[in-house]
N, C-alpha and C positions, 0 to 999 in steps of 0.2 A: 624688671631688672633681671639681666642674665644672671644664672649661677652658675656655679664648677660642679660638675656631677660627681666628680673622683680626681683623687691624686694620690698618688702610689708611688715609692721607689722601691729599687730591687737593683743590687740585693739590702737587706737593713743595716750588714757591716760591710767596712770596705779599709784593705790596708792602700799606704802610702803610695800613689803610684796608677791606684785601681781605678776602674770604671763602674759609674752605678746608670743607670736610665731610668728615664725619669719621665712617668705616662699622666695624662691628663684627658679626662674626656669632658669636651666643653658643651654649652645645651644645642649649637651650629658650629658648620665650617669655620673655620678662621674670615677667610672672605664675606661669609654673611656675619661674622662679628665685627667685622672693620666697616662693612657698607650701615650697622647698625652704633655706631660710635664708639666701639669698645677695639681696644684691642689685648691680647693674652701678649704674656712672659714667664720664664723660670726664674726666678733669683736663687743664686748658688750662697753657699753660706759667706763668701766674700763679698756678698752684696752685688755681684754680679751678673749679667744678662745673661742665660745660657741660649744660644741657639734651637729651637728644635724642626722636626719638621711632621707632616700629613700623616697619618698611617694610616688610618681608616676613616672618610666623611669629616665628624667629628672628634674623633683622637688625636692625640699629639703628642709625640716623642722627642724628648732630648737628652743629651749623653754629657756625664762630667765626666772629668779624671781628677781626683785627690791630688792635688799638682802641692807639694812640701813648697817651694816657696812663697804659696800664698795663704800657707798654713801655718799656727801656731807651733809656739816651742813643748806647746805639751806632749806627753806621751799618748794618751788618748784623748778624744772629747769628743764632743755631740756635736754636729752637722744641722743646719737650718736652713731646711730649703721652701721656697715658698712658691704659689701656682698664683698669680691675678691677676685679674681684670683691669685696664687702665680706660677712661672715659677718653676719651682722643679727642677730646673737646677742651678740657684746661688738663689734661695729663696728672688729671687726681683718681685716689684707689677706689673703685666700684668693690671687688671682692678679692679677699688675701687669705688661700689657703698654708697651714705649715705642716711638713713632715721634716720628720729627724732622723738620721742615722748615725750610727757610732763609726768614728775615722780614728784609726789605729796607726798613729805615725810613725811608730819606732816598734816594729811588728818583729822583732830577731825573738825566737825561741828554741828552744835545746833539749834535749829529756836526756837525763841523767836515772839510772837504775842500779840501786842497792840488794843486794850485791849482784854482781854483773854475772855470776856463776852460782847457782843456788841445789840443793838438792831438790828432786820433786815431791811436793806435798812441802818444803820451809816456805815461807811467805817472805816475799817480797815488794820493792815499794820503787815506784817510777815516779818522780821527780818532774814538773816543767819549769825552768828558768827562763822567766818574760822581765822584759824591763817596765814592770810596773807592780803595783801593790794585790795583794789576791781581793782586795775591798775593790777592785776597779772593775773587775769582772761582776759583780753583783751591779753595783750603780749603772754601767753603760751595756746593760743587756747581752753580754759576749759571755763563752763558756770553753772550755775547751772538750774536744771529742777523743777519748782514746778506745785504742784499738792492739789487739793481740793478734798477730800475724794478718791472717784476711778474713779475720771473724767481723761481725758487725758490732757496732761501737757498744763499750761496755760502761753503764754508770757511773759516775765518782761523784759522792755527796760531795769532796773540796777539790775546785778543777783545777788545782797545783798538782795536788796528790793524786795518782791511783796504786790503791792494793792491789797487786796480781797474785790470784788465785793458782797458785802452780800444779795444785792434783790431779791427776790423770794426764798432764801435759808430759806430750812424749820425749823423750831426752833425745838435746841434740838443740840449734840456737835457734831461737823466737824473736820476734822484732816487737818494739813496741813503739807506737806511733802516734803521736799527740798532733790533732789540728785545731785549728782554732776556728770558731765557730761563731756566728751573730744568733741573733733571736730567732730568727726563722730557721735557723736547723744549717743553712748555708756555709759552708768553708770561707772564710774569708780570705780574697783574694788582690794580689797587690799587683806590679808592671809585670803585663802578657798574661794575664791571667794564673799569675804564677798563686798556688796556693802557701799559706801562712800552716808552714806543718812542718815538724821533727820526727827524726826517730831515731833506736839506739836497739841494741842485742842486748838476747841476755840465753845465758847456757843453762839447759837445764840435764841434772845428771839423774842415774838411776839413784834409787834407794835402796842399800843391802838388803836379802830376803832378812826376819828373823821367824824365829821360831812361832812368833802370833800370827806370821803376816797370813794371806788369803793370796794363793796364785790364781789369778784368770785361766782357763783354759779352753778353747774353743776349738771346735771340727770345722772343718772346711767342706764343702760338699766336693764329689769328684768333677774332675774337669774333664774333658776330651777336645781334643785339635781341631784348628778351623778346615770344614770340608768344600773345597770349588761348587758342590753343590746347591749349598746356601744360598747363593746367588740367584737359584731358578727360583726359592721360594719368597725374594724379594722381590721377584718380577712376577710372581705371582698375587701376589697383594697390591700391587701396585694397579695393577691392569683391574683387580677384583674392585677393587679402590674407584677405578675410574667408572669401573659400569653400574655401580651402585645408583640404586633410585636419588639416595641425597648425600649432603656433602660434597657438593660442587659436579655430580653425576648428572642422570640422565634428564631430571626436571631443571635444573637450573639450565641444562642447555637447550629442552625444550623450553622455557620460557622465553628465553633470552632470542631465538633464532629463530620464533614464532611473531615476535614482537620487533626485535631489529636487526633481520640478519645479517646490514649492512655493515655493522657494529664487530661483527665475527671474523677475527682474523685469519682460520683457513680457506682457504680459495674455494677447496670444495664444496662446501656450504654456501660460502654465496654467490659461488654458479648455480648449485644446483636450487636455493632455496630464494633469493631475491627477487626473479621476476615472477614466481607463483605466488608469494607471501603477498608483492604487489598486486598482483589481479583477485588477490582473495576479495577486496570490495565490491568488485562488482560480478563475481560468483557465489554471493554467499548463500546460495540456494544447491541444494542436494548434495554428495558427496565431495566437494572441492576442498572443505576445514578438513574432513578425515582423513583424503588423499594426500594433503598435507604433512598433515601429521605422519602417518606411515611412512613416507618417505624421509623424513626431519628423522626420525627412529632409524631408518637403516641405516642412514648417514651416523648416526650415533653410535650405533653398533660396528662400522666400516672403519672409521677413526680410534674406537678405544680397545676393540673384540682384539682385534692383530696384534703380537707382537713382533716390534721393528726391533732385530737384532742389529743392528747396526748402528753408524754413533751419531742417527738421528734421533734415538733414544731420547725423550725429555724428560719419562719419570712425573706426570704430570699428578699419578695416583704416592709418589712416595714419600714416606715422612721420614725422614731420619731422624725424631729423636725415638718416637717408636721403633726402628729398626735395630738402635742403638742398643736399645735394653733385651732387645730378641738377640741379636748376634754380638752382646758381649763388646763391642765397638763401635766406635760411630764412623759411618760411612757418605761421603756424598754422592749426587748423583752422577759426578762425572768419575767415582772410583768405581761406582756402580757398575756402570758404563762398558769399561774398562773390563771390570771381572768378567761381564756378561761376554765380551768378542773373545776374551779367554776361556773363557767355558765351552761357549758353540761358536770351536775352532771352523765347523764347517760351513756357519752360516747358519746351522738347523740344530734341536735339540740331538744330543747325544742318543737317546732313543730313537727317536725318528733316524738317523741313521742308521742306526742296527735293523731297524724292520726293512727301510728303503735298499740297502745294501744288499738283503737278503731277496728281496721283493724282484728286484730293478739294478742284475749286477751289470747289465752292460747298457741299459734303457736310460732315456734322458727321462728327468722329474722335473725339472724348471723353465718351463717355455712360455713363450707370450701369450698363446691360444689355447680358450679350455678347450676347444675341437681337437688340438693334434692328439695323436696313440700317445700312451704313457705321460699325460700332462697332470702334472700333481699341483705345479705352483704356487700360490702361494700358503696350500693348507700343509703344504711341506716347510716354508724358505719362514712362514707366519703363522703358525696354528693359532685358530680363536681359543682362545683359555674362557670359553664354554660348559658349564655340566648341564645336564640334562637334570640333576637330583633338584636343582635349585629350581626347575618350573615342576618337579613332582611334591614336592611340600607347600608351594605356594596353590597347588591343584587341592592337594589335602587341607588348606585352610580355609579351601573355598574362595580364594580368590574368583575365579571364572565364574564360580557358579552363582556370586553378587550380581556378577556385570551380566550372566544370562536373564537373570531375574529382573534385573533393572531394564534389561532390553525387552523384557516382555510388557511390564509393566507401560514402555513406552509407545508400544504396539500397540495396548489395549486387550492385550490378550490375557487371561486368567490365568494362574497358574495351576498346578497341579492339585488336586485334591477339593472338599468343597468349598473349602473358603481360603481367597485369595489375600494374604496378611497386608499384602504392597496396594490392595483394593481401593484403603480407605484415603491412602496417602495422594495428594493434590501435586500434578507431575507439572504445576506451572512454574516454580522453582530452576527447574531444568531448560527453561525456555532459552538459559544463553547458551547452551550445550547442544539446542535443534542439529546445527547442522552436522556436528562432530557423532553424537549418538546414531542420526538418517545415514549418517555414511558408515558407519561400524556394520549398522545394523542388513543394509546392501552390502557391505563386505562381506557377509556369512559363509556365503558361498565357496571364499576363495581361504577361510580360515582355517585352522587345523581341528577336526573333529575329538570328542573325547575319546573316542576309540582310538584314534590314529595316536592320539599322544600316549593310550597306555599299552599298545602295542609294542612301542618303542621302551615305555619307561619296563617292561619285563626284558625286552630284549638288551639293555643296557647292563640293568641292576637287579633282573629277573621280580622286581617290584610291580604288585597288581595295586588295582584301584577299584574299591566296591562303592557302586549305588547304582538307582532306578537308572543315569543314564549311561552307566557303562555293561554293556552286553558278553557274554559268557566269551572270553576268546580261548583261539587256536594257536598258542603263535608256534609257529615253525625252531624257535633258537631262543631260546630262554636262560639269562643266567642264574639258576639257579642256588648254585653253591655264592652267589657275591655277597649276601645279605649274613650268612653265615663269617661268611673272610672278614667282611669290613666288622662287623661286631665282633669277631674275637680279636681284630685291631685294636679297635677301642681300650678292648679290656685288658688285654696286655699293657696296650700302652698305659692304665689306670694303676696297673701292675708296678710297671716301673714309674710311675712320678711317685707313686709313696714309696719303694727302695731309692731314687734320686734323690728323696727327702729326708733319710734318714743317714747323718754324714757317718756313722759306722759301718754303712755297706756300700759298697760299691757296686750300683746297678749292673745287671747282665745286659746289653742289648742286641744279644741276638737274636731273641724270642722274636723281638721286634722287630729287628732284621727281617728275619724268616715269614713273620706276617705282612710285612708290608711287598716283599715279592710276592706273595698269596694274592694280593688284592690287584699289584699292579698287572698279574698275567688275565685275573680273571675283567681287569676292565679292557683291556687290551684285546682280548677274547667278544668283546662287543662292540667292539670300532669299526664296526662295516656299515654298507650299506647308505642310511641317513643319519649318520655319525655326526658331521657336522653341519648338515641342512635343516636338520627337525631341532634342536638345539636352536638354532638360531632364531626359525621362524617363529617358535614357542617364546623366548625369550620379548624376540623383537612386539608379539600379540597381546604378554602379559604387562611389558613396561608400558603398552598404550594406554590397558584396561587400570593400570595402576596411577598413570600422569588423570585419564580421565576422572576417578573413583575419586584425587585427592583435591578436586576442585570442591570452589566453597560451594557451588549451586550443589554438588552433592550432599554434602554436611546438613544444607539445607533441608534436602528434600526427606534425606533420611532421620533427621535430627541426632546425629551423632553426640553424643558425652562429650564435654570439649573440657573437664577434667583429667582424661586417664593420659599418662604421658607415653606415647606413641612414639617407636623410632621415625616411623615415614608417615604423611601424613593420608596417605591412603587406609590406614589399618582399620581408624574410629571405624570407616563404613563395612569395611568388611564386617566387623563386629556385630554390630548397627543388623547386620540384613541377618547374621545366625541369628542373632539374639529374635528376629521377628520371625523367622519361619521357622525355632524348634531347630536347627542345626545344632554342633558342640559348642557346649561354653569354652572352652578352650582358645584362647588370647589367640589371635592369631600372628602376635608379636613371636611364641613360642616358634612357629611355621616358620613366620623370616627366618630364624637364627638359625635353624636346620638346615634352610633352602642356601641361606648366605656362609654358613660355615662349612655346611656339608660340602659346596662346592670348593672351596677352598683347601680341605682338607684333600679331596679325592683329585685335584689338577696336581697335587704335590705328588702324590702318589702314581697318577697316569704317566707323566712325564718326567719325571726321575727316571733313569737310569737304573734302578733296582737289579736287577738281571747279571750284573756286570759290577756292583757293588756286593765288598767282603768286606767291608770296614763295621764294624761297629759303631764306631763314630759318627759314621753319616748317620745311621737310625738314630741314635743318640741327639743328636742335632735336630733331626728331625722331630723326634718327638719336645721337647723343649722349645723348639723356633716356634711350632704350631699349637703349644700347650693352652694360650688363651682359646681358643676356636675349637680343640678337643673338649675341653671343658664346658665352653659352652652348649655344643651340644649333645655330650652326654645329659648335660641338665635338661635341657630343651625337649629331650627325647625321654626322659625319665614326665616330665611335667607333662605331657602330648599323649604320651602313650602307660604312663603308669610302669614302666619297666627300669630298673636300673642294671645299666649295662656296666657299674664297677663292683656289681657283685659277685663276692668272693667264692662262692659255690656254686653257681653257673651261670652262663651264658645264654640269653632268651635270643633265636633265634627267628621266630613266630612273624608271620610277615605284619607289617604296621600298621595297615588297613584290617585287620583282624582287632587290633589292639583296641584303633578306634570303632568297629561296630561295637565291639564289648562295653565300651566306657559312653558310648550315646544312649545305647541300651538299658544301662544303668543310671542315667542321669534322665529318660520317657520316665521310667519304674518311681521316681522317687515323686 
């Protein structure tokens, strides 16, 4: 014998006029219930056939409306509606489910509030006039909801009555607003879905001081004006946003365009990536996955590196409510948008014009051929928002030096000293990774060596890099003095968020000012040469070693802690491989937030217009816009290298590969 698996209405209450629907899931189709001798119905409380129809397989849906003339004279009552089976054979009941809902026929209600004008702190009392008894809300499960302007609904032991609590309510008129409500929490609703709800004012006035009272009194922290500037630093988190390893960055569109790059709505991609991802079957032997891959990455880096000044802008990295809380308002991306063609009147950052202008005062910069003389375009018209600092902290957390050791390991080759920790560990794990690792590892050749990368990272940020494989260098142009600029940045800036936090003083920002022109001449001072080529190719080398490091066959092979919680899923192994060869215990969670903040912080500063700025305001701003990511890694840098750069008595200048032999040193000793 078939049964009724479920019968349900919604909503529970319903005024004069309303619609409820009314679901059924039978044990088959209707059709295979009727070829089986049965056929289903609704019965409305009038005893009548409701219509319904298919919604899903076996579900079934149909719809009443509380029609008053085939309702009683009451003011309320209960509703019977029933779901069943009829034998289609002599048209007797096989099964008769019943649900009830409460039908409110004469739904007019009103709130009345005593007195209509109160002092704040007297107590007051709001009133609902319904045409029925307050014993009828009890019996047929209905209640009423009130509510005090746009707060969320407030208690009331008797749902005629509520007490309004007037204390601290600010003077001036408050609404109060009674709905009416069934069992389930639902407004009840009558013709157009019109809901069953009142409301009425009430005045609330000050209280004279007296001599016991207690004045509140509160400081305001100081304010400063909105700067055009702001703008660059939303477009700078935006783009930072977009290149990030996760959170919709660089692995989800390596996954997704490695897997279906049909599927990928810009053209570029699946020109350049469709008919290789196809032919990968029948190449999957020697470097054809890694060539892939590299290529899928630059394409990565060609799409999100640039920024498109113009009102192709889509903002792809921006979050307005985050923005919201940083600049004090909320913005979308099309005001975005907007600001941004107002800012860079030329096309190009405001700085970038001052050096081009100076450079190139009668020379063309934007041509279609990087061959022709004087062709800049588009590291002028689009600069990659690139730091080089973000692949020197991810160097220092030993990023690369996992994936050398994992490439050795997959050579067969021993590593350094007598005994090889990666020896014992079984590399058949990695078997689905053969071709992607074979082609890294024939890439060697055409990689960036560790020298070449710390050549640059001194010539940048005058930053060295100490171990076995980096070799005593020479370099020709060294910034020396940056390491010194950007930490007394820091700590100024450390300076003024505790004077910004204390509302009897009103911060100085020109200290600030004056440091952040400091930092932006002396990064400006290292923009030559492979400025923006060794950034890249570093970048585009480490985001591969990092897509590869976060696959599970590594997890695998290394047996990473699948406890500790990891921003990217790359981290565990890094850890994984210090933790076995005697490296620093040092999280290399600490590294990301240096490499991902540090960068973020110093593109604010490169490309600001600093030079040409006297306002205090914009340092101000600045230091506030950027205050989560300052913080971060002053921590980050305190916990990495044991120095606190918000201390009050001085400023540790000491380069940070110093910091960290001392503290590995210390942590053999123990």
């Amino acid at each position: 014998m078939p049964e009724i698996e479920s019968f349900d209405i919604a909503p529970s209450a319903v005024a004069v006029a309303g619609t409820v629907k009314l679901r059924a899931k039978l044990p088959m189709p209707p059709d295979d219930l009727e070829r089986g001798g049965f056929c289903f119905r609704f019965i409305d409380p009038n005893g009548e056939t409701i219509n319904y129809e298919r919604e899903h397989k076996a579900t079934v849906v149909g719809t009443w409306t509380a029609d008053k003339r085939k309702g009683s004279r009451l003011t309320i009552e209960h509703g019977e509606f029933r779901a069943q089976l009829i034998r289609t054979s002599d048209n007797s009941l096989a099964r008769d489910v019943l649900e009830t809902i409460t039908i409110v026929w004469t739904p007019a209600l009103k709130v009345r509030v005593d007195p209509a004008t109160v002092v704040e702190g007297d107590p007051a009392t709001a009133e609902a006039e319904v045409d029925m008894p307050a014993e009828d809300f009890k019996n047929f499960d209905i209640d009423i909801a009130w509510f005090l302007d746009t707060k969320p609904p407030i208690a009331s032991d008797n749902p005629i009555e509520f007490p309004i609590d007037t204390t601290g309510l600010q003077p001036g008129s408050h609404t109060v607003t009674a709905k009416m409500v069934g069992k389930d929490g639902q407004v009840i609703k009558g013709k157009g879905d019109t809901e069953v709800t009142a409301q009425n004012s009430m005045t609330i006035t000050p209280r004279a001081l007296s001599r016991t009272d207690t004045l509140k009194v509160a400081l305001q922290r100081s304010s400063s004006s909105r700067t055009k500037d702001q703008v660059l630093w939303s477009l700078i988190r935006d783009r930072t946003t977009a290149l990030s390893f996760t959170g919709g960055g660089y692995k989800t569109f390596i996954d997704k365009v490695l897997c279906d790059p049909r599927s990928v709505q810009n053209p570029l991609v699946r020109r350049r990536l469709v008919e290789p991802v196809k032919n990968l079957g029948i190449n999957a032997y020697g470097r054809a996955g890694y060539d892939l891959l590299k290529t899928a990455t630059e394409i990565f880096l060609l799409l999100n590196c640039g920024v498109a000044l113009d009102r192709t802008f889509e903002g792809t990295g921006f979050d307005p409510d985050s923005e919201a809380g940083r600049l004090g308002e909320r913005i979308s991306v099309t005001e975005l948008r907007n600001r941004l063609t107002r800012y860079f009147q030329s096309g190009r950052f405001p700085y970038l014009d001052r050096v081009i202008d100076a450079a190139f005062p009668e020379g063309t910069t934007d041509v279609d051929s990087i061959f022709c003389p004087d062709a800049l375009t588009s590291r002028a018209s689009a600069p990659c928002l690139l730091e080089l600092i973000w692949s020197y902290w991810h160097e220092e957390g030993m990023l690369v030096q996992t994936m050398n050791a994992i490439s050795r390991r997959f050579q067969n080759v021993r590593g350094p000293g007598d005994r090889d920790p990666l020896a014992h560990l079984e590399i058949d794990p990695l078997r689905p990774l053969n071709n992607l690792l074979w082609g890294y590892i024939q890439d060697e050749q055409n990689l960036l060596t560790v020298k070449r990368r710390a050549y640059e990272y001194d010539h940048h940020y005058g930053l060295a890099t100490y171990g076995k494989a980096v070799p005593p260098l020479r370099p020709a142009d060294s910034r020396s003095k940056f390491l010194e600029g950007f930490h007394n940045l820091l700590h100024v800036t450390s300076v003024f968020y505790k004077e910004d936090n204390d509302t009897t003083v009103i911060a100085d920002g020109f200290p600030l000012l004056n440091a952040l022109r400091e930092v932006h001449l002396l990064l400006a001072q290292g923009a030559h040469n492979q400025f923006g080529d060794l950034p890249w190719t570093a970048r585009a080398e480490m985001l591969m070693q990092q897509w590869m490091l976060s696959q599970p066959q590594m997890r695998e092979f290394l047996q990473s802690r699948p406890m500790v919680p990891y921003k990217e899923p790359w981290m565990g192994q890094v850890d994984t491989m210090k933790s076995l060869q005697g490296w620093s215990d040092i999280a290399v969670t600490h590294f990301r937030d240096l490499g991902a903040y540090g960068e973020q912080i110093l593109l604010s500063v490169r490309y600001g217009d600093w030079i040409d700025i006297n306002d205090e305001d914009s340092a101000k701003n600045w230091a506030r816009y950027w205050r989560p990511e300052i913080q971060s890694y002053v921590h980050a840098y305190r916990t990495v290298t044991g120095i606190d750069l918000t201390n009050p008595d001085t400023v540790d200048y000491t380069m940070p590969a110093v910091h960290l032999q001392k503290r590995l040193a210390m942590q053999r000793a123990r």
